[in-house]
PyMOL commands that place a pseudoatom at each C-alpha (Angstrom):
pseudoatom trace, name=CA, resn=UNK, resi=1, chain=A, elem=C, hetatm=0, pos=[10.765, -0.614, 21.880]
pseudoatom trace, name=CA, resn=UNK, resi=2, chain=A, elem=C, hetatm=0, pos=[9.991, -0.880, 18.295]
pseudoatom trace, name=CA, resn=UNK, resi=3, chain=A, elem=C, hetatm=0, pos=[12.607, -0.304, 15.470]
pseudoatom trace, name=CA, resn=UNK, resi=4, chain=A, elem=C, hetatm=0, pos=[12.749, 3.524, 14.901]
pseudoatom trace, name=CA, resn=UNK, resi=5, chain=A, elem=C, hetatm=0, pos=[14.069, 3.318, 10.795]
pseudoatom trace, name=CA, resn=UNK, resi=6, chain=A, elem=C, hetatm=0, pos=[15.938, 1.074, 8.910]
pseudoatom trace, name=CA, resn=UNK, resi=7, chain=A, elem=C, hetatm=0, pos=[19.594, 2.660, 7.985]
pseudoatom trace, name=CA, resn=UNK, resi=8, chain=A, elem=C, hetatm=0, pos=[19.868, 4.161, 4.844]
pseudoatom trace, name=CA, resn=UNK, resi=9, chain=A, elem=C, hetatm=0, pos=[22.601, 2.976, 2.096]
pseudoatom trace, name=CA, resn=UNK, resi=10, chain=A, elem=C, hetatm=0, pos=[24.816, 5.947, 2.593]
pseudoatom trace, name=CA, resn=UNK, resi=11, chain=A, elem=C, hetatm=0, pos=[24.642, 5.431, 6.557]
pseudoatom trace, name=CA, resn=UNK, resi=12, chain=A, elem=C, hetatm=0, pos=[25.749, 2.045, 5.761]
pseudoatom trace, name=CA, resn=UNK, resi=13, chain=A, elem=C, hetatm=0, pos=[28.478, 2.790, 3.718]
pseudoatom trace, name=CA, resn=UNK, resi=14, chain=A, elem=C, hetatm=0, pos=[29.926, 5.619, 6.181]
pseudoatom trace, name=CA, resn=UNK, resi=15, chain=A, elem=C, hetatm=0, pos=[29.584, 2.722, 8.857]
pseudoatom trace, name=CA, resn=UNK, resi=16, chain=A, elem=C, hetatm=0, pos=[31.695, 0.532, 6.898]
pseudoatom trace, name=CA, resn=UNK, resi=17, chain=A, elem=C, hetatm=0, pos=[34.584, 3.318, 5.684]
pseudoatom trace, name=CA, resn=UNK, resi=18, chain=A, elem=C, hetatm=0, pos=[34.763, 4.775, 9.492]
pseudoatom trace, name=CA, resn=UNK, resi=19, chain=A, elem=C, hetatm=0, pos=[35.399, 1.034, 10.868]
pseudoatom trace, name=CA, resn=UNK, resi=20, chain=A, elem=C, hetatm=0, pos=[37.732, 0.505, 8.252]
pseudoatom trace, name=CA, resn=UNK, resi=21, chain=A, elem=C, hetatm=0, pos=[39.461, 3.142, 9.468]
pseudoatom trace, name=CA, resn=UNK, resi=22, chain=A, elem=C, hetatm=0, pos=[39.796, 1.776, 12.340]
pseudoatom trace, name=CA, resn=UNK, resi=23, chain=A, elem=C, hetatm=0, pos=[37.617, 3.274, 14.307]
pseudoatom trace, name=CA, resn=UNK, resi=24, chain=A, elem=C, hetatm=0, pos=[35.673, 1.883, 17.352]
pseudoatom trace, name=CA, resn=UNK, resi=25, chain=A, elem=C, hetatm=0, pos=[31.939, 0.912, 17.305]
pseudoatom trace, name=CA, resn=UNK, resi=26, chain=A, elem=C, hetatm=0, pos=[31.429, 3.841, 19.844]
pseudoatom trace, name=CA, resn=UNK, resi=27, chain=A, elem=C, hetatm=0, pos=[33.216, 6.608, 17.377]
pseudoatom trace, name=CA, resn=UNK, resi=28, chain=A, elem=C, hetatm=0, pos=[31.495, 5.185, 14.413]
pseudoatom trace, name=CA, resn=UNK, resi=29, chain=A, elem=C, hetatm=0, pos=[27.601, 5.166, 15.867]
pseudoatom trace, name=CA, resn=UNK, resi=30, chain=A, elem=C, hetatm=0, pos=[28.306, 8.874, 17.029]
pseudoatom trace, name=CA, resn=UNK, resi=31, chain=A, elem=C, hetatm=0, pos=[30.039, 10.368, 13.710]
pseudoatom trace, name=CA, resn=UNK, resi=32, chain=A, elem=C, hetatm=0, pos=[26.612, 8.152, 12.191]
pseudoatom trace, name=CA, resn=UNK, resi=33, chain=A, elem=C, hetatm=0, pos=[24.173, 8.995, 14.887]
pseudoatom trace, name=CA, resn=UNK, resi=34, chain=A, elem=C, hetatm=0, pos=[22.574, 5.593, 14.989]
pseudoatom trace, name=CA, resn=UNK, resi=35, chain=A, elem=C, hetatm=0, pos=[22.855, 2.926, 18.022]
pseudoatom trace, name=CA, resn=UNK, resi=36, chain=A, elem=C, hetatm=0, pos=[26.199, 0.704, 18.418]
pseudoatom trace, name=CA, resn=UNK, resi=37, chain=A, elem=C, hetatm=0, pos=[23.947, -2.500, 17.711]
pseudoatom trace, name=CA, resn=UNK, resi=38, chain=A, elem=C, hetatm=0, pos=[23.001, -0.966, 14.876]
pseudoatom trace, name=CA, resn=UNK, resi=39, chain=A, elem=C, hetatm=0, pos=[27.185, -0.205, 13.675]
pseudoatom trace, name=CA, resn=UNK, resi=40, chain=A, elem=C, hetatm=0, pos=[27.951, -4.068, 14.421]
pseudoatom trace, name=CA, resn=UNK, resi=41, chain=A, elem=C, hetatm=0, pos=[24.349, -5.280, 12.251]
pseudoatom trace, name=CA, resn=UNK, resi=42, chain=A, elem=C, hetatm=0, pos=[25.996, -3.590, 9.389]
pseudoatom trace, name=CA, resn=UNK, resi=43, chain=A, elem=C, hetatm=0, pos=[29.318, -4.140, 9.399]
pseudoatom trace, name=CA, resn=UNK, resi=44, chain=A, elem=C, hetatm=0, pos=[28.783, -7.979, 10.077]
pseudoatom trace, name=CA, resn=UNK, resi=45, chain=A, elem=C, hetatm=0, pos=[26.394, -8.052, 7.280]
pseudoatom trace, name=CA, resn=UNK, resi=46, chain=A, elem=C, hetatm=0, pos=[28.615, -6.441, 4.683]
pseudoatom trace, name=CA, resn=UNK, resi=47, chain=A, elem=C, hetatm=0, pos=[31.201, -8.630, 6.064]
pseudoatom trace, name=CA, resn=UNK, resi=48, chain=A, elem=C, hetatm=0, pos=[29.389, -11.970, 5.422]
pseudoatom trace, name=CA, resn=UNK, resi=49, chain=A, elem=C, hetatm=0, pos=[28.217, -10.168, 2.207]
pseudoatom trace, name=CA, resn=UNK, resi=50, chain=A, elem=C, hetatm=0, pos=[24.482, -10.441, 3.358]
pseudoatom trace, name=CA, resn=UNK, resi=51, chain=A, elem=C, hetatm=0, pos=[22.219, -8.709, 0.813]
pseudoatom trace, name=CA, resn=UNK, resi=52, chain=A, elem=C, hetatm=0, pos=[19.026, -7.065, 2.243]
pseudoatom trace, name=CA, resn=UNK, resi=53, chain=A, elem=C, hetatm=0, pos=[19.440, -6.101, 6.305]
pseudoatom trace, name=CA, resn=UNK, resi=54, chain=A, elem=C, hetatm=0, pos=[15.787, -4.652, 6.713]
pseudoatom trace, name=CA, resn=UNK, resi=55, chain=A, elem=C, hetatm=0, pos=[13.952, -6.447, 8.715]
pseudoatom trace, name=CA, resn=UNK, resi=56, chain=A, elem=C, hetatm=0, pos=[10.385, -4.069, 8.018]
pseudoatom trace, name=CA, resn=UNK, resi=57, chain=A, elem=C, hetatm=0, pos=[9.527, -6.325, 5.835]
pseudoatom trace, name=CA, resn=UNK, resi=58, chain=A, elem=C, hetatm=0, pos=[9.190, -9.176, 7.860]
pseudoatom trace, name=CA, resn=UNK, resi=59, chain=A, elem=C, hetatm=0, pos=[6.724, -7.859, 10.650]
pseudoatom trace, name=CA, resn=UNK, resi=60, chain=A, elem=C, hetatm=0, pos=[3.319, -8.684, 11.189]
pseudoatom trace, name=CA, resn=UNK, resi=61, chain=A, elem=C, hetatm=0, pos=[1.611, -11.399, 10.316]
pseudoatom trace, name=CA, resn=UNK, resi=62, chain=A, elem=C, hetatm=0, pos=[1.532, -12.944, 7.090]
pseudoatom trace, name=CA, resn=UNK, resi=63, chain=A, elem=C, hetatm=0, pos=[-1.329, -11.826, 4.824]
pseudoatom trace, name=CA, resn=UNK, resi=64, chain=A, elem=C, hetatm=0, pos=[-4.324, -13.906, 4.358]
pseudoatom trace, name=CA, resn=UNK, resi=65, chain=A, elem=C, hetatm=0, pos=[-4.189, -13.430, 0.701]
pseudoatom trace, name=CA, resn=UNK, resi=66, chain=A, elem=C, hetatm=0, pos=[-1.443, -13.816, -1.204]
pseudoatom trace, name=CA, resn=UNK, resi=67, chain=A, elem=C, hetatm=0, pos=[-0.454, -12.838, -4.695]
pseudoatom trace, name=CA, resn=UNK, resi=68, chain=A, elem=C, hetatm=0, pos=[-1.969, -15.639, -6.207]
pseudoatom trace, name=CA, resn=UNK, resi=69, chain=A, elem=C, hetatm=0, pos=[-5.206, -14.585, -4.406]
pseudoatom trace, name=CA, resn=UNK, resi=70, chain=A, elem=C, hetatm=0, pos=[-5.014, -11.063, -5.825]
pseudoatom trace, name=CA, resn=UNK, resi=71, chain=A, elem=C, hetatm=0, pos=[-4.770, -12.111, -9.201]
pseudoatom trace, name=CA, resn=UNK, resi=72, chain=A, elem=C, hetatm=0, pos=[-7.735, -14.365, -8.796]
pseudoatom trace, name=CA, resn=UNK, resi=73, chain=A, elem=C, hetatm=0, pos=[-9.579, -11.401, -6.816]
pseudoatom trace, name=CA, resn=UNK, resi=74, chain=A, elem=C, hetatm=0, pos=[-8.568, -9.051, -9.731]
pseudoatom trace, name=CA, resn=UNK, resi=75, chain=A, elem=C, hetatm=0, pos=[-10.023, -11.444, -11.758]
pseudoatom trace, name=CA, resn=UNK, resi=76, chain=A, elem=C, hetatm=0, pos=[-13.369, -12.069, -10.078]
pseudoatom trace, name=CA, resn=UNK, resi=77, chain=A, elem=C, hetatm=0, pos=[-13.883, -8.341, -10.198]
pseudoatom trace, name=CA, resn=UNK, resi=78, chain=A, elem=C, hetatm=0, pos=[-12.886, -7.812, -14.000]
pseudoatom trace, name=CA, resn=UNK, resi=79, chain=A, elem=C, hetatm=0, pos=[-15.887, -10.399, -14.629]
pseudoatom trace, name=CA, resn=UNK, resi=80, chain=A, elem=C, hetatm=0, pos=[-18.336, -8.272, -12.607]
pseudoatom trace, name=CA, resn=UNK, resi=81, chain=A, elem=C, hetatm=0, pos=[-17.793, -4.942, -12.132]
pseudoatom trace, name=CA, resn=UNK, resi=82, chain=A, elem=C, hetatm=0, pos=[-21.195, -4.377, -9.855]
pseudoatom trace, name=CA, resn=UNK, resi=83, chain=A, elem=C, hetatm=0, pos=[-20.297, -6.929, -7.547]
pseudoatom trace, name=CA, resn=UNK, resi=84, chain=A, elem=C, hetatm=0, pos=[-19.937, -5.440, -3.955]
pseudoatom trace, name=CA, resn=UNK, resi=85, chain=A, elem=C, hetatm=0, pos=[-17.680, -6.598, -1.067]
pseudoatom trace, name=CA, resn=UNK, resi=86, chain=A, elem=C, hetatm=0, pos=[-19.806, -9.196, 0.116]
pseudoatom trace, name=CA, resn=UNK, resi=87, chain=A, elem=C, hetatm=0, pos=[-20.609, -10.919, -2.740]
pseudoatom trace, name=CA, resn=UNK, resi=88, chain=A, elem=C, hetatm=0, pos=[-16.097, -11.092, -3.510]
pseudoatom trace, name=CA, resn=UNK, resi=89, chain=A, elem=C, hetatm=0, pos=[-15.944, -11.998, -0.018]
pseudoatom trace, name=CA, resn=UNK, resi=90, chain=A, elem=C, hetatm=0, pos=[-18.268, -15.207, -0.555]
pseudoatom trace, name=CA, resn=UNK, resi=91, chain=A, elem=C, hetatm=0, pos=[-16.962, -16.687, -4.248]
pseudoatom trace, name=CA, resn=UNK, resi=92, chain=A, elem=C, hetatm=0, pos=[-13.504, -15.805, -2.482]
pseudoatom trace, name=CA, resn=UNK, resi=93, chain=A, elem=C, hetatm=0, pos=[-14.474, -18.213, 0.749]
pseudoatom trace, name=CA, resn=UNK, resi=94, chain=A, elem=C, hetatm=0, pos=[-15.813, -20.773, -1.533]
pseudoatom trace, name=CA, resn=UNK, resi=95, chain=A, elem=C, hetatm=0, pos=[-11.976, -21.170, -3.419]
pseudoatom trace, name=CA, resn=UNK, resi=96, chain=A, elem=C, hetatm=0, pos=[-10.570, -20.669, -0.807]
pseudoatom trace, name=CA, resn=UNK, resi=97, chain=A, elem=C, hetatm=0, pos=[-9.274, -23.083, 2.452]
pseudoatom trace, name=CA, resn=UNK, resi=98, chain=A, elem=C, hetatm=0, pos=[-9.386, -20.301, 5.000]
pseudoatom trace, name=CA, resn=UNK, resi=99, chain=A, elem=C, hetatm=0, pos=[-12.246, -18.188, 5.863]
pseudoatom trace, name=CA, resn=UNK, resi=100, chain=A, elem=C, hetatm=0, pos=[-11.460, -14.741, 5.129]
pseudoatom trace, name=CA, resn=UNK, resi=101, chain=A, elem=C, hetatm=0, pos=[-13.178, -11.939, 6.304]
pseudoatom trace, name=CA, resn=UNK, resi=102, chain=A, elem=C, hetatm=0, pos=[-15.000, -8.957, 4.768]
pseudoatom trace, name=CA, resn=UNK, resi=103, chain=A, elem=C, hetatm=0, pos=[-12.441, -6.461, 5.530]
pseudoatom trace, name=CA, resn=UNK, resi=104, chain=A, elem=C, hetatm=0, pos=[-9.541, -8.210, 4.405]
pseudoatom trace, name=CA, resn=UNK, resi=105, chain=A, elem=C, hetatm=0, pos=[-11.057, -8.586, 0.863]
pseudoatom trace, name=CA, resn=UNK, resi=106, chain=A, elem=C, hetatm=0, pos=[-11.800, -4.622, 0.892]
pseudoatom trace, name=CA, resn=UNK, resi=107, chain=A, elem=C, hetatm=0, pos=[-8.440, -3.795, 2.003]
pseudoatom trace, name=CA, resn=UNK, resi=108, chain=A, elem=C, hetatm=0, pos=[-6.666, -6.149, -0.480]
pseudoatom trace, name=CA, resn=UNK, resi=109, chain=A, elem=C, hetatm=0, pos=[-8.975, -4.162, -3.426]
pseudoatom trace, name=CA, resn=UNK, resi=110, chain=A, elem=C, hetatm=0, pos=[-8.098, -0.939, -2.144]
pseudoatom trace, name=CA, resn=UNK, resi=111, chain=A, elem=C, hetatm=0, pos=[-3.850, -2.352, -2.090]
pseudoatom trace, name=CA, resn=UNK, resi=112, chain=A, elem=C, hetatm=0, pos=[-4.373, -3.553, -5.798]
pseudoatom trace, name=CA, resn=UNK, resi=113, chain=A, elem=C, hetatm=0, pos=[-6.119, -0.363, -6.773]
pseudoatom trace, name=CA, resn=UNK, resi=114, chain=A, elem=C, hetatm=0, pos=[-9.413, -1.465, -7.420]
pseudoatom trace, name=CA, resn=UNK, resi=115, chain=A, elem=C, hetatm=0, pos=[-11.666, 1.665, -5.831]
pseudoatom trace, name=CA, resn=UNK, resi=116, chain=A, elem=C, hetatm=0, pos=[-15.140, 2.072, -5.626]
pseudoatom trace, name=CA, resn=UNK, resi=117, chain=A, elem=C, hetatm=0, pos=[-17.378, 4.343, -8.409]
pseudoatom trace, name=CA, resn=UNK, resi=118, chain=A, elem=C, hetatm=0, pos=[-20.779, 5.161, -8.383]
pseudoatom trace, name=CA, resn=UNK, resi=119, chain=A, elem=C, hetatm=0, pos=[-22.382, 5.260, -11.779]
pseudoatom trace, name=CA, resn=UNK, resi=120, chain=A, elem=C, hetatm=0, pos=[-23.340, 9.104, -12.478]
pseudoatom trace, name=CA, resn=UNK, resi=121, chain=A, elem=C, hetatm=0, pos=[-27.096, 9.403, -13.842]
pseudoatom trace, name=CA, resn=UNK, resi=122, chain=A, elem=C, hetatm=0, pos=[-26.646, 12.029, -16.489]
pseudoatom trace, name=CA, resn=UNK, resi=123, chain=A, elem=C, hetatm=0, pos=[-29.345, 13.392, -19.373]
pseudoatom trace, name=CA, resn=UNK, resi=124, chain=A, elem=C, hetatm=0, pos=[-27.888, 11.938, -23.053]
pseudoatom trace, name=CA, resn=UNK, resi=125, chain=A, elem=C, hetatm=0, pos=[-27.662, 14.306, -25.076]
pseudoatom trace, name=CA, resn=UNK, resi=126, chain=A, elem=C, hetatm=0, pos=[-29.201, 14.356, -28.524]
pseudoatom trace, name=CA, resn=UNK, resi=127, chain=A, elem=C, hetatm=0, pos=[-28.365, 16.041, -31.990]
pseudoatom trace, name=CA, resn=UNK, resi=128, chain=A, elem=C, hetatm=0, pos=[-30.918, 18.275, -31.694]
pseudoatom trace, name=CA, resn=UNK, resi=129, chain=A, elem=C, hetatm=0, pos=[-29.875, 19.268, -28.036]
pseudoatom trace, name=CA, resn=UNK, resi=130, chain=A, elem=C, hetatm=0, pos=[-26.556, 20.016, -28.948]
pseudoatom trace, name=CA, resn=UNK, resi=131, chain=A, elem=C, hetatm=0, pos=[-27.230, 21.916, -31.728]
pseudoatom trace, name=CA, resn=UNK, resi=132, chain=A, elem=C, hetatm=0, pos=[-29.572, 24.403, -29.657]
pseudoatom trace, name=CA, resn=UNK, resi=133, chain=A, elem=C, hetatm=0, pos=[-26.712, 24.603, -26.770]
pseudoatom trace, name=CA, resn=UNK, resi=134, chain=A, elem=C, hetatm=0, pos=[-24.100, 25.519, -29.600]
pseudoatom trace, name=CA, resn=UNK, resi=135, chain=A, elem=C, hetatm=0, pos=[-26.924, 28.092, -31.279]
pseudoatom trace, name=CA, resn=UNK, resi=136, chain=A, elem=C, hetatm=0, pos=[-27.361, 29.705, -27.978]
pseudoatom trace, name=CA, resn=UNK, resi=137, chain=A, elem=C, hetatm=0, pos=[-23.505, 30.114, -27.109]
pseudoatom trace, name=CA, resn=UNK, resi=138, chain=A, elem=C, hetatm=0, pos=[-22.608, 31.669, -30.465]
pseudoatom trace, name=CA, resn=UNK, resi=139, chain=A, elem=C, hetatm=0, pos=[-25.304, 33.916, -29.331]
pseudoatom trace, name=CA, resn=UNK, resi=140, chain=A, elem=C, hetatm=0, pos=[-24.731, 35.121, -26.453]
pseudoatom trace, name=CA, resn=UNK, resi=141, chain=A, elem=C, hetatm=0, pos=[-20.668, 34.837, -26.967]
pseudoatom trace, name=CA, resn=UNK, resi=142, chain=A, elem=C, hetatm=0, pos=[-20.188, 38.796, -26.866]
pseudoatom trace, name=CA, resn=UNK, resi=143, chain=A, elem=C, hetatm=0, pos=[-22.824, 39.364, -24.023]
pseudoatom trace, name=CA, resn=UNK, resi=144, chain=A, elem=C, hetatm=0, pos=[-20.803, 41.228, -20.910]
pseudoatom trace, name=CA, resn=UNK, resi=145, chain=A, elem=C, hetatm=0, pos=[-21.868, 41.150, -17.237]
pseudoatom trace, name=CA, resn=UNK, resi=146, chain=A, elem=C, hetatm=0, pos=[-24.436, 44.360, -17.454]
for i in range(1, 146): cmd.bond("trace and resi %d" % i, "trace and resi %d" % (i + 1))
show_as sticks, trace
zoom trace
């Protein structure tokens, strides 16, 4: 079974206050509503004055790129806008001492916020052009529905 939610830091301080109290681990995880393991984690790690208890952040695997690799993929991108995933994925595989794979680069762009555009073709407008558009709306500024 998989950890359900990390406590918060007012659940942690209740914890602490209701053992100091003197109350049993029992009383304190139901006036908390959390698990008994969870009552002892807590008030052993403010006891040993532990800082961070969440353990979230340690699951999975490690990434394959790390922050250095983002800035050097940020970088790589910066210098060619029009470059697609596969070309990233090659100049990234040729710095780099482990393969990586052609998802892993898209899904480290889309963590950094780098998203893809497509370039819009639309008509330029010219002096002349405009001029006729703002003609015809002074125009036809009063005109009703009928």
């Amino acid at each position: 079974m998989g950890k359900y939610r990390d406590l918060t830091d007012i659940e942690k301080g209740t914890i602490i206050e209701h053992k100091a109290r003197s109350g049993s681990i029992s009383e304190t995880a139901a006036f908390v509503k959390c698990s008994r393991s969870a009552v002892v984690n807590a008030h052993n790690n403010w006891k040993n004055q532990e800082g961070v208890q969440s353990r979230r952040a340690n699951c999975g695997a490690p990434r394959a790129i790390n922050d250095r690799g983002e800035r050097h993929l940020r970088r790589l991108v910066k210098s060619d806008r029009r470059s697609t995933v596969d070309t990233l994925t090659a100049q990234m595989n040729q710095q780099c001492t482990r393969k990586l794979s052609r998802t892993t680069v898209q899904r480290t762009l889309l963590r950094i916020g780098l998203r893809s555009r497509r370039l819009i073709s639309a008509p330029m407008l010219t002096r002349v052009h405009r001029k006729k558009r703002h003609a015809f709306a002074l125009q036809h500024k009063h005109w009703t529905l009928e």
